[in-house]
MMTF fields as JSON, N, C-alpha, C and O atoms, coordinates in Angstrom:
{
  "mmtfVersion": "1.0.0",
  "mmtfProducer": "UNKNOWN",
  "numBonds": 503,
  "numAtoms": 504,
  "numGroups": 126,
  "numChains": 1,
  "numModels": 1,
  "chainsPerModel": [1],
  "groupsPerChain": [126],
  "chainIdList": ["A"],
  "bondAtomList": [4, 2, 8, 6, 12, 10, 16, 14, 20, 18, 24, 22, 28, 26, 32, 30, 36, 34, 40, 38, 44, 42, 48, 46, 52, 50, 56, 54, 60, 58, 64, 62, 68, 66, 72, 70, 76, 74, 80, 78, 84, 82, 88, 86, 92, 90, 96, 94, 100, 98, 104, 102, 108, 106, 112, 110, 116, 114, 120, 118, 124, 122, 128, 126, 132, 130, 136, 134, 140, 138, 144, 142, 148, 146, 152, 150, 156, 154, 160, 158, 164, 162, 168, 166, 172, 170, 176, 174, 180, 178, 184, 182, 188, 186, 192, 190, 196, 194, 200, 198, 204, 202, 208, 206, 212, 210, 216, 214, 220, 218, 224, 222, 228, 226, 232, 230, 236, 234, 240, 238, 244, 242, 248, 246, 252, 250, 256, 254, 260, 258, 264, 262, 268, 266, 272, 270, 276, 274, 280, 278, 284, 282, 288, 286, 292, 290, 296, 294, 300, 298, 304, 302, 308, 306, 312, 310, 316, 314, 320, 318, 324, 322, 328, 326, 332, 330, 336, 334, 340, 338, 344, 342, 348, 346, 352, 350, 356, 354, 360, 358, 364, 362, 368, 366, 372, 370, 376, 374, 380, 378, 384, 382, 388, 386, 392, 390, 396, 394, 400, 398, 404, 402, 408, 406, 412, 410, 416, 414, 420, 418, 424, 422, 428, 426, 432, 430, 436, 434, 440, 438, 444, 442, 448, 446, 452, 450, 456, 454, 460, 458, 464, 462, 468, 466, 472, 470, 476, 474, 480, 478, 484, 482, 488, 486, 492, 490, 496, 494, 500, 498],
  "bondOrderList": [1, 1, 1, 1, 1, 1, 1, 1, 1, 1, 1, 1, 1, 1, 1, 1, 1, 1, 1, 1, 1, 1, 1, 1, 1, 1, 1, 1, 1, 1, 1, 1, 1, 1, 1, 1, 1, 1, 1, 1, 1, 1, 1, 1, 1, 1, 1, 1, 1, 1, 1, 1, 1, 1, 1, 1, 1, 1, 1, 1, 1, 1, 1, 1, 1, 1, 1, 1, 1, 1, 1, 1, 1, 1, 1, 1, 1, 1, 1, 1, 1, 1, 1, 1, 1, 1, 1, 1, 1, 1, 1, 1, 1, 1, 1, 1, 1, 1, 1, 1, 1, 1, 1, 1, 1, 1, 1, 1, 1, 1, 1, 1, 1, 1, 1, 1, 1, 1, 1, 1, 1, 1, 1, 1, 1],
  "groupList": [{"groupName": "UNK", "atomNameList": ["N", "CA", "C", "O"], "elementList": ["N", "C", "C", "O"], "formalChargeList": [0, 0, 0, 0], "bondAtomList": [1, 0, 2, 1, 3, 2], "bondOrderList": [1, 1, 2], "singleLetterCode": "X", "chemCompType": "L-PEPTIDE LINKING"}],
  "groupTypeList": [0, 0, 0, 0, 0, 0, 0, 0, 0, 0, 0, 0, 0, 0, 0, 0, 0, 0, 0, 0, 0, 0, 0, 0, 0, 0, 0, 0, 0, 0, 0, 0, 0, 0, 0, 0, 0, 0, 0, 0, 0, 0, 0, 0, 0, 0, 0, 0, 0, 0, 0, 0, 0, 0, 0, 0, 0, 0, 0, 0, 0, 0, 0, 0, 0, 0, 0, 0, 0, 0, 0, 0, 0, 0, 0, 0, 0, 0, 0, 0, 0, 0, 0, 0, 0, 0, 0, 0, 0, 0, 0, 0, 0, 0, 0, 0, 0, 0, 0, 0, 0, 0, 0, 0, 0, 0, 0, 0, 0, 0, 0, 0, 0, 0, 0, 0, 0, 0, 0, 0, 0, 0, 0, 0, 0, 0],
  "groupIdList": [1, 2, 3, 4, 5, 6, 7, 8, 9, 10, 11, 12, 13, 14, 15, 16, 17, 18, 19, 20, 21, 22, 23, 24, 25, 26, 27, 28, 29, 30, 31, 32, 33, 34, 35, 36, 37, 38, 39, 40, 41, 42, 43, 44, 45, 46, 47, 48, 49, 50, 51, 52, 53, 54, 55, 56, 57, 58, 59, 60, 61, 62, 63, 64, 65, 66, 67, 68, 69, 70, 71, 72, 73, 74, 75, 76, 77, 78, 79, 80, 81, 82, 83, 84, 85, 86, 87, 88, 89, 90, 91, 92, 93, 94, 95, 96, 97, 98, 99, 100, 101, 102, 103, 104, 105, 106, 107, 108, 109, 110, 111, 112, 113, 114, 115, 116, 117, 118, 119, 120, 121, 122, 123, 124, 125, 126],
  "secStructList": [7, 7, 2, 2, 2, 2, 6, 2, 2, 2, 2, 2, 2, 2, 2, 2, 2, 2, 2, 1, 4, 4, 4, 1, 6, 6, 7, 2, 2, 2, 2, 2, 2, 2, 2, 2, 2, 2, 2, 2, 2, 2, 2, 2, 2, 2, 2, 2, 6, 6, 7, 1, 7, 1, 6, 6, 2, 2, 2, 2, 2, 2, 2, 2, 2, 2, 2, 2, 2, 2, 2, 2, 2, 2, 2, 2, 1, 1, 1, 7, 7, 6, 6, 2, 2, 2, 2, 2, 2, 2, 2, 2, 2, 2, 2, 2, 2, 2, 6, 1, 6, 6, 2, 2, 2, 2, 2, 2, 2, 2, 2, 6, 1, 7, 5, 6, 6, 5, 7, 7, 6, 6, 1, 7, 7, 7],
  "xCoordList": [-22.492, -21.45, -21.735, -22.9, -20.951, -21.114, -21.089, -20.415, -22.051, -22.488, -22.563, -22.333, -22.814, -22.512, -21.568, -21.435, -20.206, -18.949, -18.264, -17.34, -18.748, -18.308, -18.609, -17.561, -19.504, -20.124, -19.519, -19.459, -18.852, -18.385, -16.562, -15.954, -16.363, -14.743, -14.95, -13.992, -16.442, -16.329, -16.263, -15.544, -17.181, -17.158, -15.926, -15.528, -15.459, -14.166, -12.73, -11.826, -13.026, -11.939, -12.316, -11.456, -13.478, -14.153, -13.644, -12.991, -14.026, -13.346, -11.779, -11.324, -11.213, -9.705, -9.286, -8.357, -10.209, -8.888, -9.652, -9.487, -10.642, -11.354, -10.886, -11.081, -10.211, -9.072, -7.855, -7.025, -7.305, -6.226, -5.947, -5.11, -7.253, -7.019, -7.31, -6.591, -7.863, -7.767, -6.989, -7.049, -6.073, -4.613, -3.388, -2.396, -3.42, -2.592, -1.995, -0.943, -2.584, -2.402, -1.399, -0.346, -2.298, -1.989, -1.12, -1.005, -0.423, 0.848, -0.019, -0.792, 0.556, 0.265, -0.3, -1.366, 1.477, 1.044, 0.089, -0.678, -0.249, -1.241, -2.623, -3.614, -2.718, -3.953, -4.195, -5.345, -3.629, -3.675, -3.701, -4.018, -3.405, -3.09, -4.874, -5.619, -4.763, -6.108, -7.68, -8.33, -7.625, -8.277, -8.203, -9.184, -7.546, -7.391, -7.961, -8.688, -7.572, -8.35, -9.696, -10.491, -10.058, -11.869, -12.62, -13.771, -11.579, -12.298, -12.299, -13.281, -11.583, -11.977, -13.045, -13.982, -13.122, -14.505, -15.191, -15.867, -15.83, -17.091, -17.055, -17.939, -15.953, -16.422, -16.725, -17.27, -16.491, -16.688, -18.424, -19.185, -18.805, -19.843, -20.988, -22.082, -20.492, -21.392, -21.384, -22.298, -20.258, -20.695, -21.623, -22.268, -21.657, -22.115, -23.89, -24.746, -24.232, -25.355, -25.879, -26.998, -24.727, -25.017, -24.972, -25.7, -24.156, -24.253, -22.763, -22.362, -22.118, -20.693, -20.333, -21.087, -19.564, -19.334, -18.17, -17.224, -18.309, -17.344, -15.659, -14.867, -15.323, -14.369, -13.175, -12.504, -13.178, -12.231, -12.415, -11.486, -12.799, -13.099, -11.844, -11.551, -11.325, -10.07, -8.909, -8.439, -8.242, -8.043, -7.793, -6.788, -9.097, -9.22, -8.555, -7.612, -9.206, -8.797, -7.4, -6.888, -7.042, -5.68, -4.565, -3.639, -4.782, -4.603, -4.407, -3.255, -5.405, -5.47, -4.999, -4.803, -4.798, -3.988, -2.313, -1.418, -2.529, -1.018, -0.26, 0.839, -1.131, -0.933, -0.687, 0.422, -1.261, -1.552, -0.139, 0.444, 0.092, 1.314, 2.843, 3.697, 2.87, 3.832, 3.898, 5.004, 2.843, 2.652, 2.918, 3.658, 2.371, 2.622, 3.656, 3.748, 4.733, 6.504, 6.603, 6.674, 6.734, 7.285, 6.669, 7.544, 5.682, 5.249, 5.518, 5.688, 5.595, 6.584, 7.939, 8.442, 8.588, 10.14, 10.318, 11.399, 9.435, 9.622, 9.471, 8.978, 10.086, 10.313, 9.118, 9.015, 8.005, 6.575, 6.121, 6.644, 5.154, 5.699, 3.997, 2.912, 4.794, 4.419, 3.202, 2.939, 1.71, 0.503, -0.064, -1.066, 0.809, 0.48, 0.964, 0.208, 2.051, 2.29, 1.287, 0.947, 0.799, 0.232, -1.705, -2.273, -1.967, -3.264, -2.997, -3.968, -1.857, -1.85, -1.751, -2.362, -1.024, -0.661, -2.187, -2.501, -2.982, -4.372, -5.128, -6.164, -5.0, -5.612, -5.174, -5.962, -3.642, -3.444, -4.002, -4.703, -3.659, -4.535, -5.651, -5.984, -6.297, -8.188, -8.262, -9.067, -7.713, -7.629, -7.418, -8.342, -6.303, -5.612, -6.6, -6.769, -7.032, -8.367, -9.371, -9.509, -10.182, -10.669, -11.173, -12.324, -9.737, -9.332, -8.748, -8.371, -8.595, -8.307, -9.563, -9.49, -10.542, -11.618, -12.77, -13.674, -12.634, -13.102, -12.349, -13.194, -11.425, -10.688, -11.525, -12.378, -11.31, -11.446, -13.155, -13.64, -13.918, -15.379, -15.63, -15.91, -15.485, -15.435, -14.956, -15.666, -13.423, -13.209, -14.146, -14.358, -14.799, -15.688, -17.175, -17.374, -17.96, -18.664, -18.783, -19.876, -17.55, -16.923, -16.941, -17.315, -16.43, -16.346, -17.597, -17.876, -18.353, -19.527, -20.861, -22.09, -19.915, -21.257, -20.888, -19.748, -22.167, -21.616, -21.396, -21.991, -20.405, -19.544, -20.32, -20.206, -20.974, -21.457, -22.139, -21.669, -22.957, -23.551, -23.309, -24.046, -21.603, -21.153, -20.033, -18.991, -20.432, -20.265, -18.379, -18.084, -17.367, -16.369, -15.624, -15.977, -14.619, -14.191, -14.039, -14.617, -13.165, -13.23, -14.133, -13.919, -15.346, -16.693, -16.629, -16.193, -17.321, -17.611, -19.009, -19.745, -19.249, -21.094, -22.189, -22.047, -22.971, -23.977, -24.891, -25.797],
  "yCoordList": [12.057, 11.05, 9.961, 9.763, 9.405, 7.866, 6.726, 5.696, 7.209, 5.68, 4.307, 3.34, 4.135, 3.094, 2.65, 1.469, 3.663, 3.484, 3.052, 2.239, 3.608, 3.41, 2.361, 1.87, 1.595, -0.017, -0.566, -1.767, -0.266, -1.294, -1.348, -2.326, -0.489, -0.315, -1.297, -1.981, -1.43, -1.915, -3.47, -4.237, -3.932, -5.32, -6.209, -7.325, -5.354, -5.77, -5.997, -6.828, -4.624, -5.278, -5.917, -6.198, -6.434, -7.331, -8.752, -9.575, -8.906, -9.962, -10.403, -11.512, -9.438, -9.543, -10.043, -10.83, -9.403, -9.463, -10.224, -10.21, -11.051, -12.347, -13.9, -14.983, -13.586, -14.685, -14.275, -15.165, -13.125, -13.425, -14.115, -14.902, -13.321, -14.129, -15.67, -16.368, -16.266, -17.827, -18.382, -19.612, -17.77, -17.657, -17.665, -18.297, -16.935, -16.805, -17.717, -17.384, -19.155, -19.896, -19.931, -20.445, -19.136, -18.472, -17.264, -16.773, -16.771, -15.962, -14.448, -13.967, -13.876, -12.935, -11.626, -11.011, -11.504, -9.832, -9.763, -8.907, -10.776, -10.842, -11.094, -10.623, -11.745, -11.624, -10.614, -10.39, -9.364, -8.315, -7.08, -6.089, -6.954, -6.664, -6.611, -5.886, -7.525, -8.415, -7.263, -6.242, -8.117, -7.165, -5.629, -5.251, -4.93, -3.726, -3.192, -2.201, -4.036, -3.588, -3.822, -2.883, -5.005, -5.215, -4.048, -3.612, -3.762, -2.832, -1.371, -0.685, -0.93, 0.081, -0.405, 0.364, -1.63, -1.686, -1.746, -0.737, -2.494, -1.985, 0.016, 0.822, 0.183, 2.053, 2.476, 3.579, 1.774, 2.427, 2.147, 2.995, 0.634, 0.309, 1.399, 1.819, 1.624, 2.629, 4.054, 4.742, 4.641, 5.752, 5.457, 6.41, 4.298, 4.332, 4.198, 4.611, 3.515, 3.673, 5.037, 5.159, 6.133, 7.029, 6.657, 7.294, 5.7, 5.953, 5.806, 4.879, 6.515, 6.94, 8.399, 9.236, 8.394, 9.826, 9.997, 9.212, 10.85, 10.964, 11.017, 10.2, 12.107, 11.934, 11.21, 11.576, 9.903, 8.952, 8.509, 7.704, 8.37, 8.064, 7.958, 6.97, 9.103, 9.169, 8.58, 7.727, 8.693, 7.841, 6.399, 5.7, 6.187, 4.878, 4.275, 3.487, 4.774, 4.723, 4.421, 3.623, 5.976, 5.953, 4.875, 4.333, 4.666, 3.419, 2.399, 2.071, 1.787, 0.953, 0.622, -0.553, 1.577, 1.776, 1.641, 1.279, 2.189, 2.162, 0.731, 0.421, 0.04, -0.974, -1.763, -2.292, -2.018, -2.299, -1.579, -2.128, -0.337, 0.184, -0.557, -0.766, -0.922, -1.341, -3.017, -3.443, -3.929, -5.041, -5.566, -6.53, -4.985, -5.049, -5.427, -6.573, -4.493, -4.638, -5.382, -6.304, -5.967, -6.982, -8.265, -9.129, -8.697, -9.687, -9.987, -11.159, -9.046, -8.916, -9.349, -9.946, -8.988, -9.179, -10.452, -10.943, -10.751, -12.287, -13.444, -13.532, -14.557, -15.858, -16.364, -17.378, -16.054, -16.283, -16.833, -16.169, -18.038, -18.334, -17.238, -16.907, -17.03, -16.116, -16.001, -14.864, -17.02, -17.001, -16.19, -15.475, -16.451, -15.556, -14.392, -13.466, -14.08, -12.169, -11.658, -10.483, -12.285, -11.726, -11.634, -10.586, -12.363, -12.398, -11.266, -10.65, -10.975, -10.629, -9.167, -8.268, -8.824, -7.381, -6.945, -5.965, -7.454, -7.214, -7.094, -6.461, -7.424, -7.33, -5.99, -5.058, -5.766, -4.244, -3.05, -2.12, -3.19, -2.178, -1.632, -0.449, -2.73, -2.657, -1.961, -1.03, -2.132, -1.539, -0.566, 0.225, -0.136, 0.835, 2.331, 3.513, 1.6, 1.993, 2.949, 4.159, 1.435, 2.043, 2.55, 2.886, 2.607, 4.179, 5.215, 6.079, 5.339, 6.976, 7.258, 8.266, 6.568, 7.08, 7.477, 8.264, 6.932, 6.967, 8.229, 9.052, 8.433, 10.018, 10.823, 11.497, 10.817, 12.133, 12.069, 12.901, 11.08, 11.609, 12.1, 13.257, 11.11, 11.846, 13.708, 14.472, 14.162, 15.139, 16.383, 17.315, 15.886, 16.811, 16.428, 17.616, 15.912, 15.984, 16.489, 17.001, 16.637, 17.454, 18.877, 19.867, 18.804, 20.61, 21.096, 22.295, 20.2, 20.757, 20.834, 20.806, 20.92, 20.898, 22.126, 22.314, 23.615, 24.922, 24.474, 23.676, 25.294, 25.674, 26.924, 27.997, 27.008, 28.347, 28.758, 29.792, 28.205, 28.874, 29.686, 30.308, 29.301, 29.612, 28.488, 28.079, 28.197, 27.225, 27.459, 28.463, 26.621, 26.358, 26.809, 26.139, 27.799, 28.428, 27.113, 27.098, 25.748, 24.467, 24.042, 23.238, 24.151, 23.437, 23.788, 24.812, 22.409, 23.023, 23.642, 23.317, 24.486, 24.944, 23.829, 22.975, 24.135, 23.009, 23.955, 23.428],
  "zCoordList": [4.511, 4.563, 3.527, 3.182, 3.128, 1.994, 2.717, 2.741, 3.328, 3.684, 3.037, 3.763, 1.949, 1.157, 1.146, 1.468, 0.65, 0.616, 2.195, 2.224, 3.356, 4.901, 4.493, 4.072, 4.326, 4.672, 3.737, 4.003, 2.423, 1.704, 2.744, 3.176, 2.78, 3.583, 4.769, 5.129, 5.549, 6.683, 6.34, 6.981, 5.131, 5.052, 4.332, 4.663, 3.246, 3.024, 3.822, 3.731, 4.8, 5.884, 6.651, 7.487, 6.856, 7.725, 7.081, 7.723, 5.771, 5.324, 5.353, 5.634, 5.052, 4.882, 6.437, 6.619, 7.69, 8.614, 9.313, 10.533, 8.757, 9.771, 9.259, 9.81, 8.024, 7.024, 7.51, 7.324, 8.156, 8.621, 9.992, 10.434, 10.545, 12.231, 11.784, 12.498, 11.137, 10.727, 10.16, 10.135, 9.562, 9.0, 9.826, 9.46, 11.014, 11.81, 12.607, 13.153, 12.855, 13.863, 15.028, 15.405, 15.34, 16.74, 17.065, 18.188, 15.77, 16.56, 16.562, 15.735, 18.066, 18.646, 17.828, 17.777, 16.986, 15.725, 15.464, 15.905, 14.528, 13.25, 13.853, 13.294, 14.86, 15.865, 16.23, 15.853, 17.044, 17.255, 16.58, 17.237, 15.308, 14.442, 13.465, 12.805, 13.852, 12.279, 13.69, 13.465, 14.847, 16.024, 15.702, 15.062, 15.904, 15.851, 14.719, 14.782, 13.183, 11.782, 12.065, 12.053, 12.327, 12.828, 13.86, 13.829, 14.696, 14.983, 14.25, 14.532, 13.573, 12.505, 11.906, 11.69, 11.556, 10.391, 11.187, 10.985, 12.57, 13.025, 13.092, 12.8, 13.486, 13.794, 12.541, 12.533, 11.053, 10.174, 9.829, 9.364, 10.224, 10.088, 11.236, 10.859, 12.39, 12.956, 12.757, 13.212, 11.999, 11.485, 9.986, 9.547, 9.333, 8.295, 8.68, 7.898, 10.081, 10.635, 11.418, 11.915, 11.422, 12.073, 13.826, 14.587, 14.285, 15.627, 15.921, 16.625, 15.505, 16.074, 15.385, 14.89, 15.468, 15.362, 13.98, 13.923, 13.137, 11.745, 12.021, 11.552, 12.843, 13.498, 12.691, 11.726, 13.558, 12.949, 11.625, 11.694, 10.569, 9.777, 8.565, 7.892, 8.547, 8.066, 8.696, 7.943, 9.795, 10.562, 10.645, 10.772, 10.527, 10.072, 8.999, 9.068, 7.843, 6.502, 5.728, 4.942, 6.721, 6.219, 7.109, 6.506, 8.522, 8.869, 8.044, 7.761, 7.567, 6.807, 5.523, 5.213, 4.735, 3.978, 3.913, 3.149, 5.258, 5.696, 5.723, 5.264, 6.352, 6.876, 5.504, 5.578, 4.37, 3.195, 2.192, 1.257, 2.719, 1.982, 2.182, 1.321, 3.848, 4.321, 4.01, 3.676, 4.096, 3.781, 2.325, 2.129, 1.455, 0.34, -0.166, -0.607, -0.218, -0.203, 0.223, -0.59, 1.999, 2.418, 1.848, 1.899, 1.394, 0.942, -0.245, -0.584, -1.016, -2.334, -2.383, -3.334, -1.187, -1.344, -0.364, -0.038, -0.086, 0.849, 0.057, -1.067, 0.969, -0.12, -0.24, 0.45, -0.915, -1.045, -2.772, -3.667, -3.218, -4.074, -4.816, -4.337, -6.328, -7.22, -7.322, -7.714, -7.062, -6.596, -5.503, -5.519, -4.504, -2.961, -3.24, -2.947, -3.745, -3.772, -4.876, -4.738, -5.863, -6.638, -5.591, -5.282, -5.451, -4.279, -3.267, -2.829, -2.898, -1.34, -2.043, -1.465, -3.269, -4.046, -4.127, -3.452, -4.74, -5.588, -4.38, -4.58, -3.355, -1.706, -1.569, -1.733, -1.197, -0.938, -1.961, -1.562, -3.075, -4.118, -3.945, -3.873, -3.874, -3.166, -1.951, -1.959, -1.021, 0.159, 0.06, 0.248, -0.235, -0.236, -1.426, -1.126, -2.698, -3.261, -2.524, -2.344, -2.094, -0.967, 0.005, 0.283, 0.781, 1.742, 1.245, 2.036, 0.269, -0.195, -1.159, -1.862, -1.235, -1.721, -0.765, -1.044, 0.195, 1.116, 2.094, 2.446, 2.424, 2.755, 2.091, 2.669, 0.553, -0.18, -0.551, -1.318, 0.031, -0.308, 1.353, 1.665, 2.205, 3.733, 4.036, 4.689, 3.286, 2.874, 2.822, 3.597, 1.139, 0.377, 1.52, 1.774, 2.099, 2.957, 3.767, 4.006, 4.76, 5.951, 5.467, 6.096, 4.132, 3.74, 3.345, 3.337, 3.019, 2.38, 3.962, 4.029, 4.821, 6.294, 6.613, 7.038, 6.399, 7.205, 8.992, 9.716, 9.193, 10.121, 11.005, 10.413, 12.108, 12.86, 11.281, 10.805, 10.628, 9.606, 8.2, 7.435, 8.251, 7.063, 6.248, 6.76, 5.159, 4.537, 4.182, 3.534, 4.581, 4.259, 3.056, 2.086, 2.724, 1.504, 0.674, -0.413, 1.141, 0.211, -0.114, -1.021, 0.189, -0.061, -1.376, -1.903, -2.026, -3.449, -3.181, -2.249, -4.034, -4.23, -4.948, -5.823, -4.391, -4.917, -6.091, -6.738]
}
């Protein structure tokens, strides 16, 4: 697993969504919302320690991304002045970055673990 990479995904959204819950003053979504992303990054941070399970990992990811795909636009097309969409754009990119780098090395890891002792037709060869 890329562990490095799990732990960089975990601390960056750690950052992003511990400035939003302080951002939020008070309203419910974005509190709940910002919660739910934190907890992907701790699960990403304990598979990156090895004490959770790979599983979700993608999941996660692509979650997050998602979330970043859909945000993006709306913050773009909202009456927001030209400083903040450009900050909040360069936020989603990164994210969105990544978690699809993070998919597709999780991916090639997963394929590259034999199966009952025989190694995955996608696996690349080592």
């Amino acid at each position: 697993m890329p562990r490095r990479l799990l732990a960089a995904n975990a601390a960056w959204m750690g950052v992003l969504w511990i400035t939003r819950i302080k951002n939020a003053n008070g309203s419910v979504g974005p509190i709940v919302l910002s919660l739910l992303m934190l907890g992907g990054a701790a699960y990403l941070l304990a598979v990156a320690f090895r004490r959770a399970p790979v599983a979700g990992v993608v999941p996660v990811a692509a979650l997050h991304a998602g979330v970043w795909a859909v945000r993006g636009p709306m913050i773009a097309a909202a009456d927001h002045p030209a400083g903040f969409i450009a900050v909040h754009e360069t936020l989603a990119v990164i994210s969105i970055a990544l978690a699809v780098w993070l998919i597709l090395r999780t991916r090639e890891a997963l394929a590259a673990v034999p199966v009952g002792g025989v190694r995955s037709r996608s696996a690349p060869r080592a």
